[in-house]
C-alpha atoms as one frame of an Amber mdcrd trajectory, in Angstrom:
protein
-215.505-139.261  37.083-218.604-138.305  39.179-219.184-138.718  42.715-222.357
-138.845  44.492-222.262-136.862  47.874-224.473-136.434  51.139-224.687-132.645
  52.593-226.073-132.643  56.520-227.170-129.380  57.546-227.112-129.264  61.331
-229.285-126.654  62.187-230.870-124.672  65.547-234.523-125.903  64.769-234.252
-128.513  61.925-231.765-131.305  60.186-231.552-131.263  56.436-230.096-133.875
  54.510-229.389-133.335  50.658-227.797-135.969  48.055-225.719-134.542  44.962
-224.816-136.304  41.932-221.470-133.665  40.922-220.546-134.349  37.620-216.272
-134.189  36.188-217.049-130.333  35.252-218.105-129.979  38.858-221.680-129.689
  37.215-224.534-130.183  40.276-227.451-131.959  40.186-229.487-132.765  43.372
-231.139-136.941  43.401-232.483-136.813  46.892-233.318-134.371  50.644-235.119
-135.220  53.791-235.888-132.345  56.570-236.492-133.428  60.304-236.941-131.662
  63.145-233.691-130.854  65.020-233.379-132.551  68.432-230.716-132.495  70.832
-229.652-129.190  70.040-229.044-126.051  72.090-228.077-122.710  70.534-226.901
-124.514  67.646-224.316-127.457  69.735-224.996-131.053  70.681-226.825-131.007
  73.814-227.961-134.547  73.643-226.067-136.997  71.043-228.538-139.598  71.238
-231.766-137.380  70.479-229.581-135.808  67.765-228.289-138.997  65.878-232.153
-139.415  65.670-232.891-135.975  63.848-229.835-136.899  61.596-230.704-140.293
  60.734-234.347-139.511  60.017-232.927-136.796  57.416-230.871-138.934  56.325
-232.943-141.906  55.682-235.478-140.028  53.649-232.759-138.362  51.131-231.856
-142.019  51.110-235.179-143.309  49.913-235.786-140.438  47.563-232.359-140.524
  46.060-231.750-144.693  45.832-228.635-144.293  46.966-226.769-145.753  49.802
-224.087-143.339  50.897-221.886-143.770  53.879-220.286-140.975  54.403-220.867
-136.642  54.291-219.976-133.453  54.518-221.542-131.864  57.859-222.129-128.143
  58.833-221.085-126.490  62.572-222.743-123.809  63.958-220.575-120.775  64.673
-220.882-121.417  68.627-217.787-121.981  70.791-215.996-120.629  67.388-212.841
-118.371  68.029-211.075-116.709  65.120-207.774-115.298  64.496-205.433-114.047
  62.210-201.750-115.341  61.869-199.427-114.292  58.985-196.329-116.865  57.091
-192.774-116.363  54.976-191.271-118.645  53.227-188.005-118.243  51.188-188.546
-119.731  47.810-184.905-121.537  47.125-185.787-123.344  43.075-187.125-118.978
  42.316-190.174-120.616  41.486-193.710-121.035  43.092-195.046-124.375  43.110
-197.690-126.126  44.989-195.622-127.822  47.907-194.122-123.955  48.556-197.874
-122.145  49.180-198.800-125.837  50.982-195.506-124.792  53.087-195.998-120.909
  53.810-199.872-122.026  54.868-198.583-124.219  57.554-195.759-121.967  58.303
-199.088-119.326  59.261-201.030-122.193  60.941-197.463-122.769  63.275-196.937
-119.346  63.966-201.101-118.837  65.178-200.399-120.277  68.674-204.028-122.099
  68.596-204.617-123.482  72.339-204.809-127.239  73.004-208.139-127.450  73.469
-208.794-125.992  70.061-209.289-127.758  66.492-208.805-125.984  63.588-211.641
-125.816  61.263-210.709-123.525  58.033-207.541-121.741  57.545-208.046-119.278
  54.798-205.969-117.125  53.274-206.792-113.820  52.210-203.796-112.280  51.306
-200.256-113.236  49.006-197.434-111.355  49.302-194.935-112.481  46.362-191.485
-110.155  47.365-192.930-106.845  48.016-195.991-107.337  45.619-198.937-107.226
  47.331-202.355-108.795  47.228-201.609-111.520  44.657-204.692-113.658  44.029
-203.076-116.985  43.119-198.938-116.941  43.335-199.002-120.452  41.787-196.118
-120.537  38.717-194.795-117.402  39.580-191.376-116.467  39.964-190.044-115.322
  43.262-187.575-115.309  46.316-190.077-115.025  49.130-193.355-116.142  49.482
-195.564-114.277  52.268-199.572-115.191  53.312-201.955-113.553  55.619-204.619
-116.176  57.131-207.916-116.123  58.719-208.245-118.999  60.998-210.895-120.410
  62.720-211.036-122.952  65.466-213.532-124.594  67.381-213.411-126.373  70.783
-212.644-130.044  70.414-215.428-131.180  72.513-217.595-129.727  70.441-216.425
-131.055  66.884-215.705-134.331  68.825-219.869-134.258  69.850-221.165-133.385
  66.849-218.763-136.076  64.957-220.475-138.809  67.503-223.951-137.421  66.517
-223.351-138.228  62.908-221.654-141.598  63.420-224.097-142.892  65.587-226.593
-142.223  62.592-224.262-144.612  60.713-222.499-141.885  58.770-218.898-141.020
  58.874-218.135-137.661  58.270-216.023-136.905  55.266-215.890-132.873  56.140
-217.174-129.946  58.689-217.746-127.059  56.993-218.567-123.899  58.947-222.571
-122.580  58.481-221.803-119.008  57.880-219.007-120.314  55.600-221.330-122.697
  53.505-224.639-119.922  53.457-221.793-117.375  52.006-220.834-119.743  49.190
-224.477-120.371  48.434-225.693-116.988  48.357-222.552-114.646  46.808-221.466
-114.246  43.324-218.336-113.265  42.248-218.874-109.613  42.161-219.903-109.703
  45.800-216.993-111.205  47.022-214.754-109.069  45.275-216.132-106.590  46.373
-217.118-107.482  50.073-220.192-108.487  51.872-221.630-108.960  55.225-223.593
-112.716  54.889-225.694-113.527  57.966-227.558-116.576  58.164-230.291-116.364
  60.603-231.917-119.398  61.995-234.329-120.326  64.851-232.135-120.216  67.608
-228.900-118.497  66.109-227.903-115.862  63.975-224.210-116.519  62.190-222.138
-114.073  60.388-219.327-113.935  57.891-217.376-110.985  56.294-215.841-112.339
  52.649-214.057-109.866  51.186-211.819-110.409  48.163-210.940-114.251  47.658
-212.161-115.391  51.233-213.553-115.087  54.781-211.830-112.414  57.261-214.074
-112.441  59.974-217.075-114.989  60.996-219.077-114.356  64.552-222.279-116.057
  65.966-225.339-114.740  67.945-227.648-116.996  69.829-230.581-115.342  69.112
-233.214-115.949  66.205-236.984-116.367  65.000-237.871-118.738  68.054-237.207
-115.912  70.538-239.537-114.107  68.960-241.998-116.411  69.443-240.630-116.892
  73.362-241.309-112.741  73.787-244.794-113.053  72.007-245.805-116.233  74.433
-244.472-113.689  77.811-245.957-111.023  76.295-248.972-112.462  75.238-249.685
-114.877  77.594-250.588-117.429  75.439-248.830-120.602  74.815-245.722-121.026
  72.825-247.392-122.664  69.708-249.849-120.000  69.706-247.624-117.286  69.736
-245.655-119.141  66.606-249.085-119.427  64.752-249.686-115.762  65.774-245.918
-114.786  64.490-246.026-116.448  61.509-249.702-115.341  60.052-249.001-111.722
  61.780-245.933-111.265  62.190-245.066-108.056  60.312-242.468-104.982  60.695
-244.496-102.562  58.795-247.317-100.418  60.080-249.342-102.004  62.635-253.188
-102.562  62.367-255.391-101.799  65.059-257.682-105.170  64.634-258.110-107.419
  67.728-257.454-110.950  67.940-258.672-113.694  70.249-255.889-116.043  71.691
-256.169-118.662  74.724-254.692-118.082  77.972-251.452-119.895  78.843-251.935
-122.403  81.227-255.920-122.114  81.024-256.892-122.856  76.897-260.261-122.778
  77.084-260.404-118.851  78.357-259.754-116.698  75.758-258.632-112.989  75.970
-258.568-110.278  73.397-254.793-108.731  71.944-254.575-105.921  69.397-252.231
-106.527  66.392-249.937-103.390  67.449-249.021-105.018  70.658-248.086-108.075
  68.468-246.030-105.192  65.899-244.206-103.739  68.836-243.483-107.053  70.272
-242.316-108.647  67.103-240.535-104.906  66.478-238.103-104.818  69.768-236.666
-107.868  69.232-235.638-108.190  66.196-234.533-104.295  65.858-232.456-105.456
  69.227-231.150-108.219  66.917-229.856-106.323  64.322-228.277-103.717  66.381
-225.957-106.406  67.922-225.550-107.407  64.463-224.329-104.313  62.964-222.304
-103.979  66.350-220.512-106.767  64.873-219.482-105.177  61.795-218.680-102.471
  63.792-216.125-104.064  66.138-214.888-106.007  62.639-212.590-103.385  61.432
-213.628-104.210  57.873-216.459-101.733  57.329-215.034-100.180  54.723-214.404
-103.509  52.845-218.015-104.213  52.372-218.652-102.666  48.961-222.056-105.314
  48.215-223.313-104.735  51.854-225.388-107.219  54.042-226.842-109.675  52.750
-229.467-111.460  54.861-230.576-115.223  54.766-232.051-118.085  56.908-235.661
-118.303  58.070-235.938-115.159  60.131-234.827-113.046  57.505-238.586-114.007
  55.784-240.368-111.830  58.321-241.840-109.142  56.304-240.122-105.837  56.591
-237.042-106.894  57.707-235.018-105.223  55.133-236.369-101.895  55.795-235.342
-102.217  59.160-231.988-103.263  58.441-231.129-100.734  55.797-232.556 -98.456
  58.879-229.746-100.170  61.494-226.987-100.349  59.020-227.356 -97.314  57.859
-226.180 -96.403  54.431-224.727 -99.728  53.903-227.207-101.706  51.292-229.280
-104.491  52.475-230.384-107.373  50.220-232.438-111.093  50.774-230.864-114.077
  49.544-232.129-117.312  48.260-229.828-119.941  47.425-228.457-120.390  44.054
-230.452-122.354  41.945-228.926-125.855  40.816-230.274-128.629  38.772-232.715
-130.681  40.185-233.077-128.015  42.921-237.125-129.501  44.956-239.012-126.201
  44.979-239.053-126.749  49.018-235.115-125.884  49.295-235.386-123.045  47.598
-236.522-120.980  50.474-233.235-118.721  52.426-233.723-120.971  55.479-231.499
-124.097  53.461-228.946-121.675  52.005-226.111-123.250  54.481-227.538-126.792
  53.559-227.171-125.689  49.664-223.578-124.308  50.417-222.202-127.614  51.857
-223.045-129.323  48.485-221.268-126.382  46.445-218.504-126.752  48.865-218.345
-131.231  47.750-218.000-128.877  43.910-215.082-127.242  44.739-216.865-123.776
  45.208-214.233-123.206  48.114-211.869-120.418  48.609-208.596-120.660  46.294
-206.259-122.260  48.428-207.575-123.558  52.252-206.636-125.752  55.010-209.591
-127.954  55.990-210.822-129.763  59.346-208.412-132.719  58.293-205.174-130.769
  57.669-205.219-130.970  54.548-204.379-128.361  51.443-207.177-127.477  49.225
-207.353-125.972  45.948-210.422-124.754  44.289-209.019-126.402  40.766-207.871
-129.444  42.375-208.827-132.657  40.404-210.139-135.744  42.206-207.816-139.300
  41.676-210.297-142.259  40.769-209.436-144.554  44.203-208.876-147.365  41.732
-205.621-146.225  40.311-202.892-144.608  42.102-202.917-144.821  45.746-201.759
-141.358  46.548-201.440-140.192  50.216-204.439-137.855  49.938-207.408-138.311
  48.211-206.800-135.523  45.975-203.678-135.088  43.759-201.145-131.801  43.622
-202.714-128.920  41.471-200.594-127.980  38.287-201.271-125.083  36.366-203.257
-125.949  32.910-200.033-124.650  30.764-197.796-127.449  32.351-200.225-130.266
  32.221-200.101-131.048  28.394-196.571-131.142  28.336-196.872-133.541  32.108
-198.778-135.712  30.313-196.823-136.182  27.502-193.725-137.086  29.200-195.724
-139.533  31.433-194.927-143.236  31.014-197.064-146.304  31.892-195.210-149.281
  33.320-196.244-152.556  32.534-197.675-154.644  35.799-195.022-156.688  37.440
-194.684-160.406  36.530-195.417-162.490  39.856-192.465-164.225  40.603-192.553
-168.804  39.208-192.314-170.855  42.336-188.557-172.711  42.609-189.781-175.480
  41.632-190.969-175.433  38.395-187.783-173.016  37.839-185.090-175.956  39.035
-187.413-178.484  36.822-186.961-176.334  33.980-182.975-175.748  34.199-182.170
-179.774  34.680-184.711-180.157  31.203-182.773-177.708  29.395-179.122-179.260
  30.415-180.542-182.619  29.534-181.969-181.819  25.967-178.130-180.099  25.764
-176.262-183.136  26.794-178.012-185.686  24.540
């Protein structure tokens, strides 16, 4: 049965809004997007939840108009701000010798319980990374196997309740409930990686206008995610200071010059801040070495990241650069330069059906990602925002028939499905109950008809 969904990208410097028809084979096709510009927003939080709603319902309304749908409710992206992460580990002692659902379901709260996470704290994805069935290690999906103890190794990551709780309002006051929050670098990862890349590591960061996140996937899921507040608009900020010019000069002057290769010597003529009408001459290597400082100082802190990771030598594919910024011309030279003899490369999203030519550009990768994410494109097994167990095979329950507890019904391996379904039986819908009445009618008819 296909579902129509509503991805809200909550970004630094714009809102993007995308509608998804997803098909029973989890087959995507996109009906509808609207882009506004992002208001309300600091470093990638709600600043202001009124100016924000806004942004989101003006996104909103045009996916709305283009698509002809009428959706209520979505999936939403958070920034990687006021994020902290952690690892936490789970055993579980399998008593039926046999791994079913409820068991990994059980070990992946066991990990959650054991993690400590302050009060203050919401969880956002707990992802495991690691089975242990006995003493076998690294066991990408335990499900059906036989065993006595059942051990996972999580990556969890939290954000501050305040913050979910703001950006929660934000939507709602644009009239949409939110279904989901997906982490950014989480989402651009999904929409940017194939399967060879996450076997065999990468580095993904996303960088925006105002902030730069990152996420490490290695083998079946995320082990680290961080978040800089930097990005292309402080460029822009050190060209203005620089430059003395005003701040939408200096973006004109970043975007039609701005360049990491070698610098020309040409002049150009740009007004004085605070004083348009005088002019004053700058040559195009001031605006190079400008440009150059920051965002080399950028991807320093970046690969300091890495660094401080631990999982260097898990990152087989290498970085892998999206977002806006990571248009500017020459900025995979310089990374390959900072990394060092890791491989850099640029990613676009993946192409899906219906894809508008506009959202094909790296800057709507994490906007792409949340719809993939509505396809089951998730890790294998995951605890979402709402608590809940997810499985990347899981199959959605038409809300017209069974009214199960969660939306989505337990997982069962392919091989015990046909004979499931077999054995299944259909009960006829109960009989409502005759009134007395016609019941005490019927009994005195019956003993008269005997009697005479």
């Amino acid at each position: 049965m296909s579902k129509t969904v509503l991805a809200i990208d909550i970004g630094s410097t714009k809102i993007c809004a995308i509608i998804a028809q997803i098909g029973d084979d989890n087959a995507i096709s996109i009906t509808g997007a609207g882009i506004a510009k992002a208001q309300g927003l600091r470093k990638g939080s709600i600043s202001n939840i009124e100016l924000a709603s806004k942004s989101i319902k003006s996104a909103v309304y045009d996916a709305k108009r283009v698509s002809g749908s009428d959706i209520k409710s979505a999936i939403v992206s958070i920034s990687g701000a006021y994020t902290k992460s952690l690892n936490s580990n789970g055993i579980v002692n399998i008593p039926n010798k046999e791994i079913n659902f409820k068991e990994i379901e059980r070990v992946m709260h066991t990990a959650l319980y054991n993690a400590n996470i302050p009060n203050e704290y919401e969880i956002l994805h707990a992802l495991p990374y690691n089975f242990k069935v006995d003493d076998q290690d690294y066991i990408e999906d335990p499900l059906g196997m036989n065993a006595s103890r059942l051990e996972v190794d999580t990556h969890i990551i939290t954000t501050q309740k305040s913050n979910l709780n703001n950006l929660k309002k934000a939507v709602r006051g644009a009239g949409i409930d939110v279904e989901n929050v997906v982490l950014s670098g989480y989402a651009s990862s999904i929409a940017t990686l194939n399967s060879d890349e996450k076997e065999l590591g990468a580095v993904v960061i996303d960088m925006g206008g105002n902030t730069s996140n990152i996420v490490i996937h290695s083998g079946n899921s995320i082990k680290y995610n961080d978040f800089l507040g930097v990005g292309s608009n402080h460029v822009t900020s050190d060209l203005s200071m620089a430059l003395h010019t005003p701040l939408n000069i200096a973006d004109t002057v970043k975007l039609r010059y701005g360049s990491l290769l070698t610098p020309s010597n040409d002049l150009i003529e740009l007004p004085i801040i605070g004083d348009e009408k005088t002019t004053h001459e700058v040559s195009l290597e001031v605006v190079h070495n400008v440009i150059f400082a920051r965002v080399e100082e950028t991807l320093m802190i970046l690969a300091q990241f890495v660094e401080n990771s631990g999982l260097k030598n898990q990152i087989g594919a290498g970085i892998v650069l999206t977002g806006g910024f990571s248009k500017m011309e020459g900025i995979r030279d310089l990374a390959i330069a900072t990394f060092g003899s890791i491989p850099v490369r640029l990613a676009r999203p993946i192409q899906l059906n219906g894809l508008f030519e506009n959202l094909r550009e790296p800057e709507y990768s994490s906007a792409i990602g949340l719809i993939m994410y509505s396809a089951s494109a998730y890790a294998p097994y995951e605890i979402d925002v709402n608590k809940r167990v997810r499985h990347s095979n899981e199959v959605q329950v038409p809300k017209n028939t069974i009214d199960f507890k969660n939306e989505f019904e337990i997982p069962i391996a392919p091989s015990q499905e046909e004979g499931l379904l077999d054995k299944m039986i259909i009960l006829p819908p109960k009989k409502e109950k005759k009134s007395d009445e016609p019941g005490v009618f019927s009994k005195f008819w019956n003993w008269a008809t005997q009697l005479f």
